[in-house]
C-alpha positions as protocol buffer text, in pm:
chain_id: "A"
residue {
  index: 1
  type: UNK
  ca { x: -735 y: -2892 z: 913 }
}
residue {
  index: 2
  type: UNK
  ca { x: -893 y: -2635 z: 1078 }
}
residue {
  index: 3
  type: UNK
  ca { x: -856 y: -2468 z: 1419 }
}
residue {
  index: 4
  type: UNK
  ca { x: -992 y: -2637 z: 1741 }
}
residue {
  index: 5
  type: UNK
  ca { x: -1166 y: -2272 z: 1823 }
}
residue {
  index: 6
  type: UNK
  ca { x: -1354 y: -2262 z: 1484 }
}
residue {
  index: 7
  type: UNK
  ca { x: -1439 y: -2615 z: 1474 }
}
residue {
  index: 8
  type: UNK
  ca { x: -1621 y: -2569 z: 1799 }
}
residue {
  index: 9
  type: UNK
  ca { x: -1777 y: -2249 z: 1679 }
}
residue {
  index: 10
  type: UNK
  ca { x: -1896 y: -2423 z: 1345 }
}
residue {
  index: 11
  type: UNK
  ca { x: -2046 y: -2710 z: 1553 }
}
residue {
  index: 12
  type: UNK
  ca { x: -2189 y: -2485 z: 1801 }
}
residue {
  index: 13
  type: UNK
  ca { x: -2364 y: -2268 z: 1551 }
}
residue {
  index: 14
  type: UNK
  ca { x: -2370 y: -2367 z: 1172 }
}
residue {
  index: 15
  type: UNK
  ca { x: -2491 y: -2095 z: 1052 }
}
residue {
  index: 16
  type: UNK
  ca { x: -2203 y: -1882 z: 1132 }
}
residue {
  index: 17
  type: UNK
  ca { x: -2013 y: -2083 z: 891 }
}
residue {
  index: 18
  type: UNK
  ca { x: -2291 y: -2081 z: 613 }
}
residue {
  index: 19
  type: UNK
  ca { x: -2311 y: -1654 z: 662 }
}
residue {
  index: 20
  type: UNK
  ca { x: -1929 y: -1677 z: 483 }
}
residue {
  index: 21
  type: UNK
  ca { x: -1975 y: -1947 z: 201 }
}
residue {
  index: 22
  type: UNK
  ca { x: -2328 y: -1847 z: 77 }
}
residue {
  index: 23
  type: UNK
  ca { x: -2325 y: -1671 z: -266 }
}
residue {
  index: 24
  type: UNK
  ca { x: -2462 y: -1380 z: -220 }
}
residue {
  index: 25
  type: UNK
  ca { x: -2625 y: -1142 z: -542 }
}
residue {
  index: 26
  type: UNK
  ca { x: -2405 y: -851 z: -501 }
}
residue {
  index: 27
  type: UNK
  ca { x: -2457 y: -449 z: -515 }
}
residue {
  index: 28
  type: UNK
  ca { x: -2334 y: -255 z: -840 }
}
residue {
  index: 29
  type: UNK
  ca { x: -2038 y: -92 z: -677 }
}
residue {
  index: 30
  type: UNK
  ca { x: -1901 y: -465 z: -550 }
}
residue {
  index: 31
  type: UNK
  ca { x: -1989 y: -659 z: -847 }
}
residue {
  index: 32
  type: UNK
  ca { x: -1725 y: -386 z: -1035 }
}
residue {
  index: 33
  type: UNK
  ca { x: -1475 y: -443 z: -772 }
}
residue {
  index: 34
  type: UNK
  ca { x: -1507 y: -843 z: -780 }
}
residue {
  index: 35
  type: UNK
  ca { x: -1572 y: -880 z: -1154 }
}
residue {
  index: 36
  type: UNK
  ca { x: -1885 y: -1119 z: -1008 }
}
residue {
  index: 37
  type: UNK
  ca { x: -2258 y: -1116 z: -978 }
}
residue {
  index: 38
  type: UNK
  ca { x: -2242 y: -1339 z: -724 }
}
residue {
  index: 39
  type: UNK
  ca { x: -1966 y: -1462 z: -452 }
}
residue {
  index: 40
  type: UNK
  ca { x: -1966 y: -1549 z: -60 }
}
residue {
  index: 41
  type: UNK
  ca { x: -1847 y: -1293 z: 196 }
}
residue {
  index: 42
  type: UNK
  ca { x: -1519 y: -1462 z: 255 }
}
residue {
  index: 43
  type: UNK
  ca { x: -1486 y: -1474 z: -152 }
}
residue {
  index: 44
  type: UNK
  ca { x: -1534 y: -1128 z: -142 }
}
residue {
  index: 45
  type: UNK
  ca { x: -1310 y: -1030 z: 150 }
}
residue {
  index: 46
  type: UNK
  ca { x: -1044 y: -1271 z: 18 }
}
residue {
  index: 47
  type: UNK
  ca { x: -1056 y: -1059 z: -303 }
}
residue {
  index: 48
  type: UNK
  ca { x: -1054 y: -741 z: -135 }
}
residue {
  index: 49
  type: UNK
  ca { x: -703 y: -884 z: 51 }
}
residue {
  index: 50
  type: UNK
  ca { x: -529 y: -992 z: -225 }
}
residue {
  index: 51
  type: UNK
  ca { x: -626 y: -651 z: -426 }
}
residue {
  index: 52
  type: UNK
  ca { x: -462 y: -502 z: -118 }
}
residue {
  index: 53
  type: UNK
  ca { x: -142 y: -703 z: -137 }
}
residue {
  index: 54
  type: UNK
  ca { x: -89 y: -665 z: -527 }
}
residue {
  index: 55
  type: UNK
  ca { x: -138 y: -321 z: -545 }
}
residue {
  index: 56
  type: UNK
  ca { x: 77 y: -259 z: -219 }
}
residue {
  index: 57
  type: UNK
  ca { x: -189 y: -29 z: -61 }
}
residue {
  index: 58
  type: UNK
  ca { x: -62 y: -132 z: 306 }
}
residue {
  index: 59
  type: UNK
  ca { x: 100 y: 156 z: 470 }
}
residue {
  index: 60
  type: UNK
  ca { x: 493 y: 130 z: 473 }
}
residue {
  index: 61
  type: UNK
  ca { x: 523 y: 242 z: 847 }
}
residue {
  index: 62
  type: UNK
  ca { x: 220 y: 48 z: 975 }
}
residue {
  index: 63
  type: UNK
  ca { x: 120 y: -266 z: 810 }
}
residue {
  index: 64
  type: UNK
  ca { x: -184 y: -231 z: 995 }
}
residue {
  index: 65
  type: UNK
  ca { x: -343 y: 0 z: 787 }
}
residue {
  index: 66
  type: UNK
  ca { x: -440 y: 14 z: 429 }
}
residue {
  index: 67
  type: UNK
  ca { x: -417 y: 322 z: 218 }
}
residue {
  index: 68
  type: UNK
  ca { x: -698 y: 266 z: 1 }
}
residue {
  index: 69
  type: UNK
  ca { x: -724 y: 400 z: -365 }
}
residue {
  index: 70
  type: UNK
  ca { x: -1011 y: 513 z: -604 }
}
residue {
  index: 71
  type: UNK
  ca { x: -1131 y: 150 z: -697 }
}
residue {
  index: 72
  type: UNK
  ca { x: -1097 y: 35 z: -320 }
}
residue {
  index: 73
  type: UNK
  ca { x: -1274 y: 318 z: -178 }
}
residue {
  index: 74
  type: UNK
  ca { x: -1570 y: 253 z: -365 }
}
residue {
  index: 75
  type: UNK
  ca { x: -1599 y: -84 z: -190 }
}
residue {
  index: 76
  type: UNK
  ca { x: -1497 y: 84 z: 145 }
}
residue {
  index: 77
  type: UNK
  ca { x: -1745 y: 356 z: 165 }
}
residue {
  index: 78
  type: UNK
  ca { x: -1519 y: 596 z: 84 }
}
residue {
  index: 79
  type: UNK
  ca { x: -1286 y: 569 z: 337 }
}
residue {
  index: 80
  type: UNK
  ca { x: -917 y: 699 z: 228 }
}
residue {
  index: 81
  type: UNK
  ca { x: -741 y: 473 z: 527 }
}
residue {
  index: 82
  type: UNK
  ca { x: -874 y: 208 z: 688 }
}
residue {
  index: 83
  type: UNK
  ca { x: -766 y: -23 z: 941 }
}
residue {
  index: 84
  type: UNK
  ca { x: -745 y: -440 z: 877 }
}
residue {
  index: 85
  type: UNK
  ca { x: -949 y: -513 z: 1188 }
}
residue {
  index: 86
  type: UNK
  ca { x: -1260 y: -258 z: 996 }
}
residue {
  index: 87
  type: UNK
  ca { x: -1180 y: -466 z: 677 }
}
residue {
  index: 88
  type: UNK
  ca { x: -1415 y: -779 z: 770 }
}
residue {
  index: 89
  type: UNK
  ca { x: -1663 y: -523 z: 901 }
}
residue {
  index: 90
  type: UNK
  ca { x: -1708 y: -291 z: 608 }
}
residue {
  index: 91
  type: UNK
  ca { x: -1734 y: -555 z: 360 }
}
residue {
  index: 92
  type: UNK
  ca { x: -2015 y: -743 z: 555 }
}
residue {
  index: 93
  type: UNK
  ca { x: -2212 y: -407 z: 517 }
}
residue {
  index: 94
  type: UNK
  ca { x: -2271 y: -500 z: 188 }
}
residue {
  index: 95
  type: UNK
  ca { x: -2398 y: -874 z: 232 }
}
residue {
  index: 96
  type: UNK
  ca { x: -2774 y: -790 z: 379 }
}
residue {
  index: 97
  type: UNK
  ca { x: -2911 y: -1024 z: 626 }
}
residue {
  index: 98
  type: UNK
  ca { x: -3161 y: -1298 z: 509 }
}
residue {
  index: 99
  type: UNK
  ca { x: -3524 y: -1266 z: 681 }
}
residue {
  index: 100
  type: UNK
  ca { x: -3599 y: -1499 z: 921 }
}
């Protein structure tokens, strides 16, 4: 079941939903990380979270922010900390847009 908000937001605009679940062909650096040559955004960032949580990469005073190590950073842009809210963000810079 999902929420009442994104069921409004996936009837409103479609797309939005179909910019998540499309497989995407992915850039060298992510295709390492994922072990894929393809997979959606949310695939991607759902991989990215549970790499987090098995390696125990969030910080042990603020569970807000991940401490990211050598394999992470390469999907990160290089960034040693990063914050959860800039996860979402930073892995949708490496899903390009489609051409209208």
């Amino acid at each position: 079941m999902l929420p009442q908000r994104l069921k409004k937001t996936i009837t409103d605009n479609p797309k939005k939903l179909a910019n998540l679940i499309d497989l995407v062909n992915l850039p060298s650096t992510v295709r390492e990380f994922v072990g894929q040559s393809q997979i959606s955004r949310l695939g991607c960032f759902m991989r990215v979270w549970s790499y987090i949580k098995e390696n125990n990469l969030q910080d042990l005073n603020n569970k807000n922010v991940v401490n990211c190590d050598e394999k992470l950073r390469s999907v990160l842009l290089g960034k040693p900390r990063v914050e959860l809210a800039e996860l979402p963000a930073l892995i949708k810079l490496h899903f390009p847009k489609e051409p209208k």
